[in-house]
C-alpha positions in Angstrom: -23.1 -68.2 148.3 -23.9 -64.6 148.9 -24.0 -65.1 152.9 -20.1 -66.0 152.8 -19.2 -63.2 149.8 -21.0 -60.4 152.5 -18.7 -61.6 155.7 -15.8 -59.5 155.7 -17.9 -56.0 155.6 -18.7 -55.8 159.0 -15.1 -56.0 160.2 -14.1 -53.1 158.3 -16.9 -51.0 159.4 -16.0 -52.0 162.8 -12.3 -50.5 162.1 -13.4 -47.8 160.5 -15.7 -46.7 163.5 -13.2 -47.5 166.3 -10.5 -45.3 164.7 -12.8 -41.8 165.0 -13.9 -42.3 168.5 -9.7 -42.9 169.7 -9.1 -39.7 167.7 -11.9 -37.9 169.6 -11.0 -39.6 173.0 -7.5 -38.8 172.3 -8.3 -35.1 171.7 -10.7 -34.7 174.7 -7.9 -36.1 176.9 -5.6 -33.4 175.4 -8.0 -30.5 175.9 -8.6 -31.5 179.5 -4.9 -32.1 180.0 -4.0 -28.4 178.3 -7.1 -26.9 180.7 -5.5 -28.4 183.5 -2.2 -27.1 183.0 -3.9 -23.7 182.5 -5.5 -24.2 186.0 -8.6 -23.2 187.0 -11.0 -20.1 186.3 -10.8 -17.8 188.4 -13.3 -14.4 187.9 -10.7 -11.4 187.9 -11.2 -7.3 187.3 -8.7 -4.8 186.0 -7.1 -2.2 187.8 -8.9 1.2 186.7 -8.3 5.1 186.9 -11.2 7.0 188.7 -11.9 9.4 190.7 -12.1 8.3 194.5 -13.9 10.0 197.4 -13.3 8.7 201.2 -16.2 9.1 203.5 -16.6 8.2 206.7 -20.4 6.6 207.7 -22.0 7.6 210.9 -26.0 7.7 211.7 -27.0 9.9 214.8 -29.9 12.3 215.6 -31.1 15.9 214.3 -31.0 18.3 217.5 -31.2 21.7 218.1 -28.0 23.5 219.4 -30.2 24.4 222.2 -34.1 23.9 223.9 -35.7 26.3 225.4 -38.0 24.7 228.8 -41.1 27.3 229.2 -42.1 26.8 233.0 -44.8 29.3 235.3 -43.1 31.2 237.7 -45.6 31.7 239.9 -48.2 29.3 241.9 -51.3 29.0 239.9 -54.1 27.2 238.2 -54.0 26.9 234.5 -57.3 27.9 232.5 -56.3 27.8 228.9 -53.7 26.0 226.6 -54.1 27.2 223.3 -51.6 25.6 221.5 -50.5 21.9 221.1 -47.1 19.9 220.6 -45.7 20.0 217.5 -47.3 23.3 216.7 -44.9 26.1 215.6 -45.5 29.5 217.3 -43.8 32.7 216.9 -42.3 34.8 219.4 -44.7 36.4 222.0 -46.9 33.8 220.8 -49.5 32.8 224.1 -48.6 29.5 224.9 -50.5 29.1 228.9 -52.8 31.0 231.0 -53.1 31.1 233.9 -55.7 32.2 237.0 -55.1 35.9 237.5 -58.0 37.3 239.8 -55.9 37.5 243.0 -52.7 39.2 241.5 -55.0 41.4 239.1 -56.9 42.4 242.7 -53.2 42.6 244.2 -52.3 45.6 241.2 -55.5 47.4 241.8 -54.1 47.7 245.4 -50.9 48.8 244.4 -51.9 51.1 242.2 -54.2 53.1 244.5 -51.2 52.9 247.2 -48.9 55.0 244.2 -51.5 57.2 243.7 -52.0 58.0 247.5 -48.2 58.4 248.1 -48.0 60.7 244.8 -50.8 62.6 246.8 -48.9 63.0 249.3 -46.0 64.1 247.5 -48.2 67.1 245.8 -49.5 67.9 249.0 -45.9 68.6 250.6 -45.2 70.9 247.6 -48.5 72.3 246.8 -49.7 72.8 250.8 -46.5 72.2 253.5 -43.7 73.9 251.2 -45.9 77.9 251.0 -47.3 77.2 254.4 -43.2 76.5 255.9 -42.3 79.7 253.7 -45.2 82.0 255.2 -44.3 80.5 258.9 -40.5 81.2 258.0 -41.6 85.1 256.6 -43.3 85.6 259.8 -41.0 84.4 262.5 -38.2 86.6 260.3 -40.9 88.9 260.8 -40.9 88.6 264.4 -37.3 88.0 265.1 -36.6 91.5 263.6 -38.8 93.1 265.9 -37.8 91.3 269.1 -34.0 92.9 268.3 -35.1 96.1 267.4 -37.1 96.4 270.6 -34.1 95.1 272.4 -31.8 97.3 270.9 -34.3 99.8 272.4 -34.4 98.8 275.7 -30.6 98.6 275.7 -30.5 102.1 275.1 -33.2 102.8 277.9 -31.5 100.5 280.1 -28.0 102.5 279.6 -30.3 105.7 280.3 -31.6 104.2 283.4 -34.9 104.4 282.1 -35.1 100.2 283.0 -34.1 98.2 285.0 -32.3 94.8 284.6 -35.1 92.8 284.6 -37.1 94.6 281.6 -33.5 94.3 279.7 -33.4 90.7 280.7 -37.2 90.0 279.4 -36.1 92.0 276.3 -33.0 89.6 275.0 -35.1 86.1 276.0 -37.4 87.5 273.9 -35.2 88.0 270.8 -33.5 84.7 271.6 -37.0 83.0 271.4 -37.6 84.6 268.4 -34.4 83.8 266.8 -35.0 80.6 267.3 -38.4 80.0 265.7 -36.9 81.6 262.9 -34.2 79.0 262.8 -36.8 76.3 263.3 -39.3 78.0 260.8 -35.8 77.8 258.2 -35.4 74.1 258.9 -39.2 73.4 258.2 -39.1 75.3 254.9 -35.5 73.4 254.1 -37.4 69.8 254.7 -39.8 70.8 252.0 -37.5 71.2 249.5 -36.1 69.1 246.9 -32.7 68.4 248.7 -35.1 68.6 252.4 -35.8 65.1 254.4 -39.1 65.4 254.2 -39.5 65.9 250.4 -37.1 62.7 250.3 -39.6 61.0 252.7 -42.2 61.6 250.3 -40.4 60.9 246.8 -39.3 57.5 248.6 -42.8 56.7 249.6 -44.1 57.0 245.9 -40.8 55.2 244.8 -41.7 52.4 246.7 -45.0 52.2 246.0 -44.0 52.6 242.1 -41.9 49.4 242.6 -45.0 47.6 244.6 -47.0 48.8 241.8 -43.7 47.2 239.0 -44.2 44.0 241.2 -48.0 43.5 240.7 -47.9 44.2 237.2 -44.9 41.5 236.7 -46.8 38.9 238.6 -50.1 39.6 236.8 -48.0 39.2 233.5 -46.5 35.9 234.6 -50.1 34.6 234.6 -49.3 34.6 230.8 -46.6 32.4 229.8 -45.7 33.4 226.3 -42.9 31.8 223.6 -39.7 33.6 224.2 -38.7 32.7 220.4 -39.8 31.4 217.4 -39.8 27.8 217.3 -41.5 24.5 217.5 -43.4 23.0 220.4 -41.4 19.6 220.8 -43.1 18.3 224.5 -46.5 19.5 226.4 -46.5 18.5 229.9 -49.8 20.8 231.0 -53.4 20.8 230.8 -56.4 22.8 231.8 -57.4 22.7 235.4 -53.7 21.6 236.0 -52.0 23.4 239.7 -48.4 24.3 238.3 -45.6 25.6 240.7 -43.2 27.9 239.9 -39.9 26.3 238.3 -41.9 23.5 236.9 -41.0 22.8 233.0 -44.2 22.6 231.7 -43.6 23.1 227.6 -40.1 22.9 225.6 -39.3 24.5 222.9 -37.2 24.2 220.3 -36.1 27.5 218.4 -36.0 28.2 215.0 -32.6 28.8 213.3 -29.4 27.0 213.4 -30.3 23.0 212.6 -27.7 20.4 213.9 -27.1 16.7 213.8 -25.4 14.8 216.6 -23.2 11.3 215.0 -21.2 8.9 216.5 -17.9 8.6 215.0 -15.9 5.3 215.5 -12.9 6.6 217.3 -10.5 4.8 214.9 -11.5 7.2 212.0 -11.2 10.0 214.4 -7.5 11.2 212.2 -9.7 11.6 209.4 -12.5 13.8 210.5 -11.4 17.8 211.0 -13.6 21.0 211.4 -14.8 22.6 207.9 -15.7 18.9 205.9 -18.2 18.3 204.0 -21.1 15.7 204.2 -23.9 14.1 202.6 -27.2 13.1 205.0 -30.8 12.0 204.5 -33.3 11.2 207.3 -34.0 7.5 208.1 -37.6 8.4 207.4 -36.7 10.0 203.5 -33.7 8.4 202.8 -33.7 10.0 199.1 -34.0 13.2 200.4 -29.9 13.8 200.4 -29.2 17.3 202.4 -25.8 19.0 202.6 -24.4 19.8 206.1 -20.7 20.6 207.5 -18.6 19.1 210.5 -18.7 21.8 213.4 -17.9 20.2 216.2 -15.6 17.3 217.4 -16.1 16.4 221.2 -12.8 15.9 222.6 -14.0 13.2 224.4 -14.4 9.5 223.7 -17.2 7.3 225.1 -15.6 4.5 227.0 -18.8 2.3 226.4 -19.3 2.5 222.9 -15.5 3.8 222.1 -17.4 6.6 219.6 -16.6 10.6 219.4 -19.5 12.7 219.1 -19.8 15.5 216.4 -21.9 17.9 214.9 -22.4 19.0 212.1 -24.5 22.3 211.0 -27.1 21.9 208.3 -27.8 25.3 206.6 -30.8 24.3 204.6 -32.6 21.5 206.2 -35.5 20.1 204.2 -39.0 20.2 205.8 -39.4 17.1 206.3 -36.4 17.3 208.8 -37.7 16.6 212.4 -36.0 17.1 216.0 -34.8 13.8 217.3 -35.2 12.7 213.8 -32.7 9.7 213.4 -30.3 10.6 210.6 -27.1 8.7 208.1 -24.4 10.7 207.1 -21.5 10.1 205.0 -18.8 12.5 205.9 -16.2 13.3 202.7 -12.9 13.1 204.2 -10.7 12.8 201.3 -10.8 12.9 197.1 -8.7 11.9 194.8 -9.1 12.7 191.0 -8.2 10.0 188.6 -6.6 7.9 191.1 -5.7 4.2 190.5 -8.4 1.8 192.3 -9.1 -1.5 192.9 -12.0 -3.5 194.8 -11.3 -3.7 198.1 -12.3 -7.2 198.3 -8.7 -8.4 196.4 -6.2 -6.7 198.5 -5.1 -9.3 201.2 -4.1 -8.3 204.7 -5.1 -4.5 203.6 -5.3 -3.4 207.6 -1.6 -4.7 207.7 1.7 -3.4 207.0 2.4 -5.6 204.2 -0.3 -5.6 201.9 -1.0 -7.4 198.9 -2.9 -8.6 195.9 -2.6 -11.6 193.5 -2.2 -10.0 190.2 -2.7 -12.4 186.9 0.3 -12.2 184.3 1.2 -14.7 182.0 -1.1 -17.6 183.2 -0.5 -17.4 187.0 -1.6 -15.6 189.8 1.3 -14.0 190.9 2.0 -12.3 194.7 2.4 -8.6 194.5 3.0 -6.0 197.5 1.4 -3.1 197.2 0.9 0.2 199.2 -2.8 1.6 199.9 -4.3 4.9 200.0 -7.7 6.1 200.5 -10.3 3.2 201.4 -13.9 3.9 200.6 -17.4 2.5 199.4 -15.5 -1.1 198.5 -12.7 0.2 196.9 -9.0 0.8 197.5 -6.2 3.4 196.2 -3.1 1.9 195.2 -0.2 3.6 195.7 2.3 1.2 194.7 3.0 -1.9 192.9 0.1 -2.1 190.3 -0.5 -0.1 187.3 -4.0 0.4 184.7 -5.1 -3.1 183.3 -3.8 -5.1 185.6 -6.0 -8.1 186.1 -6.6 -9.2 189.8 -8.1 -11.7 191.4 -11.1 -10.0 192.6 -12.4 -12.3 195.6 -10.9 -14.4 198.0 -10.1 -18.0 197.1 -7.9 -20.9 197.1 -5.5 -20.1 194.9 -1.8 -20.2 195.7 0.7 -17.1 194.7 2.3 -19.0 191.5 -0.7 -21.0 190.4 -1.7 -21.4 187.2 -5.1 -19.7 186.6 -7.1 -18.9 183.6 -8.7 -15.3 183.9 -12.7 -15.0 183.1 -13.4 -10.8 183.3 -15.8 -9.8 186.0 -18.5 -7.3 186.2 -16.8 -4.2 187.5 
């Protein structure tokens, strides 16, 4: 009796059970239906006002503006290198010695023959120049005798005291001595400073002075000294070593102006100019950051690499900065103060002349042109088309222009 009063329970509970789980299924098919309609999720970032610099990225080398290759300049053995690469030695600074017992023999010799040529130079104005002027006082001496006595015997000889023949002896006589005068002039004239022979004798010690200049340089060249202050960069020389003249043997690189040497791609070439600023660490100490400024724009471009080479002068280099050390630099072409930026990644067909981005309004992702402006470290000024708070869809994807999407924020 109670087994049949109980029946009808489970039929209800049944119904009551089976009318929760339609609501539910009901509900779930809604809320996928309404998601569906929405479209999918697409991750999205807002257009944004910020300031905006555009660099251009290069990596090169650090070089000097100019080395300095130290080479003998004379045939010779080397006996002492006192200094080693990399070493940094100041101007006048020994750098290589070399054998000097030949050319220091070779001076000694020319600096007797300067003294023996000086001697003879005192001895023309000390010995030959009175000696020419005594001659010279006597044969005046004598020349004034011979015409007196001639004018004598031309009186005789009117008289007819003489004959021809004593008159004759008479005048050959005072020619003779009028021309030992003239010769004993000449001699005396040759002593003097404007004479041949004291010109003989000046050019003799002259000479000699210059033979004597010549040793001396080539007994100097037997030590090869640093023209500059600088840095030894490369040592091709040792001890024992036979070095010929014109041989580099050391080179140096001075201290002063510091310059790096970057390859520009030569489609940013319309952006680089003389006067910019830039940014640059060594490979080596990359957070070492050093300022430097564009100098130099070759006006040539490498047909291999299709690059433009320029440097750029860094006014305080940091120590740790090396020659040949291999350098990045980020060159500042361009900044704009609060401009309107978005990730580079959402414009489509940004190297075209048609740009465009898929801006999400109202539920869809909708087509919009826009015009560029500066380009740099991921991001893009717009010029044209967007405004602040705009939502974009950040990367690319699948979605259509029209689509219905549903935004999800991104990380900016």
């Amino acid at each position: 009796m109670l087994v049949a009063n109980m029946t009808p329970f489970p039929k209800l509970a049944r119904i009551r059970w089976r009318f929760p789980i339609g609501a539910v299924a009901a509900l779930a098919i809604v809320f996928f239906a309404w998601k569906w309609w929405q479209g999918p999720q697409v991750a999205v970032q807002a257009v944004l006002r910020r300031d905006l610099v555009q660099t251009v990225v290069a990596s090169g080398h650090v070089e000097s503006p100019h080395r300095v290759d130290i080479g003998a300049q004379i045939t010779a053995t080397v006996v002492r290198v006192p200094v080693t690469e990399g070493q940094s030695v100041k101007a006048g600074a020994l750098l290589i010695e070399l054998g000097s017992s030949e050319l220091q023999a070779a001076e000694r010799q020319a600096a007797m023959a300067l003294v023996q040529a000086q001697g003879k130079l005192r001895q023309l104005q000390e010995v030959q120049a009175p000696v020419a002027e005594q001659a010279l006082r006597q044969a005046q001496s004598n020349l004034d005798n011979a015409r007196a006595s001639y004018q004598r015997n031309q009186n005789l000889f009117q008289q007819g005291f003489i004959g021809q023949a004593a008159l004759d002896d008479s005048r050959k006589a005072t020619e003779l001595a009028d021309a030992q005068a003239r010769s004993a002039q000449k001699q005396l004239d040759s002593t003097a400073r404007s004479g041949s022979d004291y010109a003989l004798a000046q050019g003799a010690v002259e000479e000699a002075r210059a033979a004597l200049a010549l040793a001396q340089a080539r007994t100097r060249y037997t030590q090869i000294q640093a023209p500059l202050d600088g840095v030894l960069i490369a040592r091709n020389v040792e001890v024992g070593d036979v070095v010929q003249a014109g041989k580099v043997l050391m080179t140096l690189s001075p201290v002063g102006k510091t310059q790096m040497v970057v390859a520009i791609d030569e489609k940013n070439l319309h952006l680089i100019a003389l006067g910019q600023q830039a940014l640059a660490s060594a490979d080596a100490y990359p957070q070492q950051k050093f300022k430097a400024t564009l100098a130099y724009i070759n006006p040539g471009v490498n047909v291999q690499t299709g690059a433009v080479d320029v440097k750029l002068d860094v006014t305080e280099p940091p120590e740790v900065l090396r020659q040949d050390m291999t350098v990045s630099v980020d060159i500042e072409v361009a900044r704009r103060p609060q401009a309107l930026v978005v990730p580079a990644a959402a414009v489509r067909d940004a190297d075209s002349t048609q740009p465009w981005v898929l801006r999400v309004q109202g539920g869809r992702a909708d087509k919009v042109a826009v015009k560029l402006g500066l380009r740099s470290g991921g991001q893009a000024e717009v010029l044209e088309g967007l405004q602040a708070g705009d939502l974009l869809v950040a990367v690319a994807t699948t979605v259509q222009p029209g689509a219905r999407v549903r935004a999800q924020l991104a990380k900016q």
